[in-house]
N, C-alpha and C positions, 0 to 999 in steps of 0.2 A: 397559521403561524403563531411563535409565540413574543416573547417581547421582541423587540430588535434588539438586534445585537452593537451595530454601527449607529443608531441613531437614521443612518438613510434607508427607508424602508424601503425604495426598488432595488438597492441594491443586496439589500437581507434577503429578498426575495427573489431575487436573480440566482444568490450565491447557491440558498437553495433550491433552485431547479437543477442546477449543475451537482450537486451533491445526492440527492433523490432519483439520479441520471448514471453519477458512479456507484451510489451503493446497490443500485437494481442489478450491477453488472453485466447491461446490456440495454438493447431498446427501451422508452418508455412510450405506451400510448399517454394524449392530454390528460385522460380522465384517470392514468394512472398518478401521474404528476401532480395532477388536483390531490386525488388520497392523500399521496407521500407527504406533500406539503402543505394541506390546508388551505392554498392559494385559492382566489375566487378562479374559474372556469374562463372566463374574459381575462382575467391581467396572467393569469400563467400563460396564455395563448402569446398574448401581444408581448409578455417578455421572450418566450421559449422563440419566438421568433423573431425578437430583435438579438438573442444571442448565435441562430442560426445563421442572421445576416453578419455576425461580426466571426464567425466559424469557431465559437466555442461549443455550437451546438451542430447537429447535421441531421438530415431525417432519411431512414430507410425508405426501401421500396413498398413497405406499409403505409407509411406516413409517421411510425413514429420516429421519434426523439432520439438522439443517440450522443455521445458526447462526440465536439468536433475535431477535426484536423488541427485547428489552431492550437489544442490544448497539449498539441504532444512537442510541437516546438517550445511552449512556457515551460513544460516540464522540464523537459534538457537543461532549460536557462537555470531553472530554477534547480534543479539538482546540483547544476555545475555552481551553482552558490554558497552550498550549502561548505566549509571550510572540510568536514569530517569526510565528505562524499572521499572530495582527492588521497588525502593521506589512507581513505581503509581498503584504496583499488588495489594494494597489491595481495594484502592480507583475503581479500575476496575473491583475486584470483587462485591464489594458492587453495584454497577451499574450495572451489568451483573444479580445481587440476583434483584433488586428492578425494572428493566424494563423487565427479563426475553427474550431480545435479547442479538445479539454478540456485542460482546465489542471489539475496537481495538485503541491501541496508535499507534500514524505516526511521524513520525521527516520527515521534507525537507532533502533532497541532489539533491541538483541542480533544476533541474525542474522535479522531479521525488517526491514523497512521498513515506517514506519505512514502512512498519508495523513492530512494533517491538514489541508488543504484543498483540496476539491475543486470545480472551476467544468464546471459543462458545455458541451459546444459548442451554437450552435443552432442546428446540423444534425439534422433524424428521425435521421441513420444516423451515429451516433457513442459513445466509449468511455465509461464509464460506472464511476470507482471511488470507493466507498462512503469517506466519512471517516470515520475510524477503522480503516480495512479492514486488516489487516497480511499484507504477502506478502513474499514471498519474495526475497531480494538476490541471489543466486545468477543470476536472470533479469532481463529488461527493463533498459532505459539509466538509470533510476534507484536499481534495485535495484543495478547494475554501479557508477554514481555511489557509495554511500554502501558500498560492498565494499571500496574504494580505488581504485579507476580513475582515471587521472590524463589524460587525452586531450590531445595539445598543440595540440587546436584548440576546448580549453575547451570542452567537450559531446559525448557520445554520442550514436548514435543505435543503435534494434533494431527489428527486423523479425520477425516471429510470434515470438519468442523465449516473452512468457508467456500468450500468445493468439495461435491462429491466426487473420491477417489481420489484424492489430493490428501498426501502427508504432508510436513514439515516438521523442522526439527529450528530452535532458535535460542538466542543468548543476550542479553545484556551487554552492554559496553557502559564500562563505567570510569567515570571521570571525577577525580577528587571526590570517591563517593556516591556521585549524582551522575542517573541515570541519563543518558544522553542519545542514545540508537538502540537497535535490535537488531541483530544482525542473524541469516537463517537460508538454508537450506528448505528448498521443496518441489516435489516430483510426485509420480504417481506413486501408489498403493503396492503396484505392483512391485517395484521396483526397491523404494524403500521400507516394503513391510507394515503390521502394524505396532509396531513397536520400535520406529526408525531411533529415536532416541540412545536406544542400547547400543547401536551400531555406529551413530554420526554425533552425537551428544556431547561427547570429547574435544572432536574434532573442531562444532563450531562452537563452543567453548573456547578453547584454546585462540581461532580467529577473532572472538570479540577481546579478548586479552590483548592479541596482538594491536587491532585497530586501538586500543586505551593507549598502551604505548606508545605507538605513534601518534596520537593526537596529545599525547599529553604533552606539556611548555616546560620548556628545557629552560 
C-alpha cells in the first residue's frame, strides 16, 4: 500500500481489502488480495477475516473472499442519505418506463463512482448494479461522466467497456454549473445496440436535466 490515507493504517487497510473485493467484481482468493493491495500475506488474512466476522466480507465455497451481506443493508442506508437519490426517483422512473432498461444514479467519491439508485429493467435478461456498489470511473459512460468528460452532445455512451456485452448510455446532472451525479441507462448489446447513444442519448439527457430541476433550491 501507499501512504495512508486516514492516518489509521488498519483501517487504510481494511478499506482496501473491501475495495480490491468490489473492483475484482466478484470472488477474491488471499493471494489475489495480497496483488490487488500490497498488503503482507499474514495481516490481509487476519484483517479479511475480522471483516468476514463483522459480515462485510463472506467467503464462497472455494474459500475465497467475496463482499458480505452486511454491506447491502449500509448501502440502502447510505443511498437513502444521499439528498439527490429522493428528488431524481421520479425522473428515474419515468426513464426506466420510456427506454424499458436499468436505470442508475452515481455520485463520485474519490476515484470510485458509488450507485445510489438503482431501478431494474423488466426484462429476464438485463444489467443488474447493486446500490451502494462502487466502481470504477476509469470505465463505463458514467464512470467517464463523473472523470470529467464533457460530451457536446450532453451524454456518453460505452460498449463492453466494464462488462463484456453490456452497453450504457449516461449524462451529467448539473447543479449551479457543478457536476454533482451521472445519471444512465444500461442493458445488454443485444438489445441496446452498438451505438445505444443515437437511440437513448436524448432521452437520458433529458432525465438528468430533469433530476437538476428538481434538486435545484427554490
Amino acid at each position: 500500500m501507499g501512504q495512508s490515507v486516514s492516518g489509521v493504517g488498519v483501517l487504510d487497510k481494511s478499506v482496501a481489502l473491501l475495495d480490491a473485493v468490489a473492483a475484482a467484481g466478484g470472488a477474491c482468493s488471499l493471494a489475489e488480495l495480497v496483488a490487488a493491495t500490497g498488503i503482507s500475506r499474514a495481516t490481509a488474512h487476519r484483517l479479511a477475516v475480522a471483516l468476514e466476522a463483522h459480515g462485510l466480507l463472506r467467503r464462497d465455497d472455494a474459500a475465497r473472499f467475496a463482499l458480505g451481506p452486511r454491506l447491502v443493508g449500509l448501502g440502502h442506508a447510505a443511498a437513502a442519505g444521499w439528498p439527490i437519490a429522493e428528488v431524481a426517483r421520479p425522473a428515474l422512473l419515468a426513464l426506466r418506463a420510456e427506454t424499458g432498461e436499468s436505470v442508475q444514479l452515481y455520485v463520485r467519491d474519490g476515484e470510485h463512482r458509488v450507485c445510489v439508485v438503482s431501478l431494474e429493467s423488466p426484462h429476464e435478461l438485463r444489467t443488474i448494479v447493486t446500490e451502494g456498489a462502487r466502481l470504477p470511473l476509469e470505465v463505463g459512460s458514467a464512470g467517464r461522466i463523473l472523470a470529467g468528460a464533457a460530451p457536446a452532445e450532453g451524454w456518453t455512451a460505452s460498449v463492453g467497456e466494464r462488462a463484456p456485452g453490456v452497453a450504457s448510455v449516461s449524462a451529467g446532472v448539473l447543479l449551479a454549473g457543478a457536476l454533482v451525479a451521472a445519471v444512465g441507462i444500461s442493458g445488454p448489446v443485444e438489445r441496446l445496440g452498438t451505438d445505444p447513444g443515437a437511440r437513448f442519448g436524448a432521452a437520458v439527457a433529458a432525465a438528468a436535466d430533469q433530476i437538476a430541476q428538481a434538486a435545484a433550491p427554490t
